[in-house]
N, C-alpha and C positions, 0 to 999 in steps of 0.2 A: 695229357694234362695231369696235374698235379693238383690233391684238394687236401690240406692238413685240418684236420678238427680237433681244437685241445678241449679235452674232457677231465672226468674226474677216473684215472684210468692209475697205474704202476707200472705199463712196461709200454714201449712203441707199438705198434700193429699194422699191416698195411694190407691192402685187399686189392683186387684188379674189379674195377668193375664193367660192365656186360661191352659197354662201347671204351676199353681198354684202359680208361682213366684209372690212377692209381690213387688209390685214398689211405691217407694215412693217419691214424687217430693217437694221439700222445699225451701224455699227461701234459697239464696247465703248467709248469715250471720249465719246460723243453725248453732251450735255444733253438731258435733259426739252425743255426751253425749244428747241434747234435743232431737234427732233421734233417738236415742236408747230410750230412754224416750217412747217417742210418741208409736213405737211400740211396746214396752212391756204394754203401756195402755191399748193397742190396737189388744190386743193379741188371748181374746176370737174373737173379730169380726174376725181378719184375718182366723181363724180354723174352724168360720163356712164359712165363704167366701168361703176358700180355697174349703171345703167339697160341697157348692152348684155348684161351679164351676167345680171341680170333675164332678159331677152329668151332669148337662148339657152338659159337652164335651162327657160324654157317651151315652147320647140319641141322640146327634149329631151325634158321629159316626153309633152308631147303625140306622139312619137314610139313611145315604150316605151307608151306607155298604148293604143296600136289593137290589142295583144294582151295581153289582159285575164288576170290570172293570178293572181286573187283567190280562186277556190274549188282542191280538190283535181281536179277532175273537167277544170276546165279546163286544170289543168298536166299532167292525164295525155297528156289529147288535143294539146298540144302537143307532150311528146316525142315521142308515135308518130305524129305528121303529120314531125316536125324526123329521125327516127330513118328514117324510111320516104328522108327523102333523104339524107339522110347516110352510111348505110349502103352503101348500093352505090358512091360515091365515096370511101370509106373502102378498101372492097374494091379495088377497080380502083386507084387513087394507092399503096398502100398496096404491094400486090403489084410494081408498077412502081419503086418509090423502094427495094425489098426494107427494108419497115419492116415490125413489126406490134405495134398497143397491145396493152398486155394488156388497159386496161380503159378505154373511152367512155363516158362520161355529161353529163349537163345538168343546167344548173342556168340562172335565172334572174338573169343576171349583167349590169348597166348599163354596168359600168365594162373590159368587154374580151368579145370576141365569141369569141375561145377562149384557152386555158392548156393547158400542153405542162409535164408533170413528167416531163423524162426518164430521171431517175433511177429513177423506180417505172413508166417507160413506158405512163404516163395523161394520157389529152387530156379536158378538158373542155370544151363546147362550151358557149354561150350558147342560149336556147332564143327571146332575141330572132331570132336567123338567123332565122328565118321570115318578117321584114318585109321581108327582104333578095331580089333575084332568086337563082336557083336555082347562077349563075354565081360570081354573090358570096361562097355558103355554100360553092361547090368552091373556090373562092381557101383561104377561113380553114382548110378541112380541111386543103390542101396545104399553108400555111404551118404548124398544129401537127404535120401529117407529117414538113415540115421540121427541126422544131425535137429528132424524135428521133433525125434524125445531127449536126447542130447547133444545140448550145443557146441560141447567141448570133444576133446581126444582125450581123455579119460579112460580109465578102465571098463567104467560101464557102459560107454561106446561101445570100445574094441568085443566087449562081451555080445551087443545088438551084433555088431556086424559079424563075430564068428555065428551066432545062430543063426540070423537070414542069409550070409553069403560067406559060408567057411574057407572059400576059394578064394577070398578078398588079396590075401599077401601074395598071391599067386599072381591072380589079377594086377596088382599094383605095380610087381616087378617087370612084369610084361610089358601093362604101359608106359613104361618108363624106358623099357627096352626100345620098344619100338618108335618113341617120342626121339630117342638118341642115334636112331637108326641104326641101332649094333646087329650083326650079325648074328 
């Protein structure tokens, strides 16, 4: 499928997105005709696009799918396997950074490994963390511990997190390695 949005823009642009749709954003004055243009120039890239992106959404799924989280019974056992480690690194980072949430929970989340509301001083965590090593899930804690003296990625962030977890970019790359299933 095909999705053109005209905007306030100077040159064409065009993205694949996750289920292969091609989105194409072009300035307000475009013709139909230079749109259609543009894509059919553009036609070998959108087919390997489409194909690499294919590709990655299946190693993605395949990724989230080794912890199965179809019944009730099995998301229980996740959080108290994910809660049993979290907790004690919750404690410890916690007391150290002098933060404390009011309130931790999980949820089954694809699209981010935790969320930090510091205004209500609640971290969510992902319940995927479990595919992750043990080192990985102390990264995400320390970065949503981060996030309740600074809400932003800012410098003065990145300064809390080299202090409590200097291993952070280390960590990051990892899960990131691992979330892609690379070798």
């Amino acid at each position: 499928m095909l999705t053109v949005t005209r905007r306030r823009t100077t040159r064409l642009s065009m993205r694949i997105a996750k289920n292969g749709d091609v989105l194409v954003s072009v300035p307000y004055h475009t013709t139909d005709e230079q749109v259609k243009e543009f894509v059919s120039r553009h036609a070998e890239w959108i087919k390997q696009a489409q194909k690499k992106t294919a590709e990655r959404e299946q190693v993605r799924h395949a990724f989230y799918a080794q912890l199965p989280l179809t019944t009730r019974a099995q998301w229980d056992d996740a959080r108290k396997r994910l809660d049993a480690i979290v907790r004690p690194l919750l404690v410890r980072h916690a007391a150290e950074m002098g933060v404390e949430p009011s309130t931790v929970y999980y949820r089954a989340t694809i699209s981010r490994w935790g969320c930090c509301y510091p205004a209500r001083r609640a971290i969510c965590l992902s319940l995927y963390l479990l595919l992750l090593p043990e080192w990985c899930i102390e990264h995400v804690v320390v970065h949503e511990l981060a996030h309740l003296l600074v809400s932003n990625h800012g410098p003065r962030f990145y300064a809390i997190m080299d202090q409590h977890f200097p291993r952070w970019r280390e960590a990051r790359a990892e899960t990131r390695r691992i979330s892609r299933m690379e070798e």
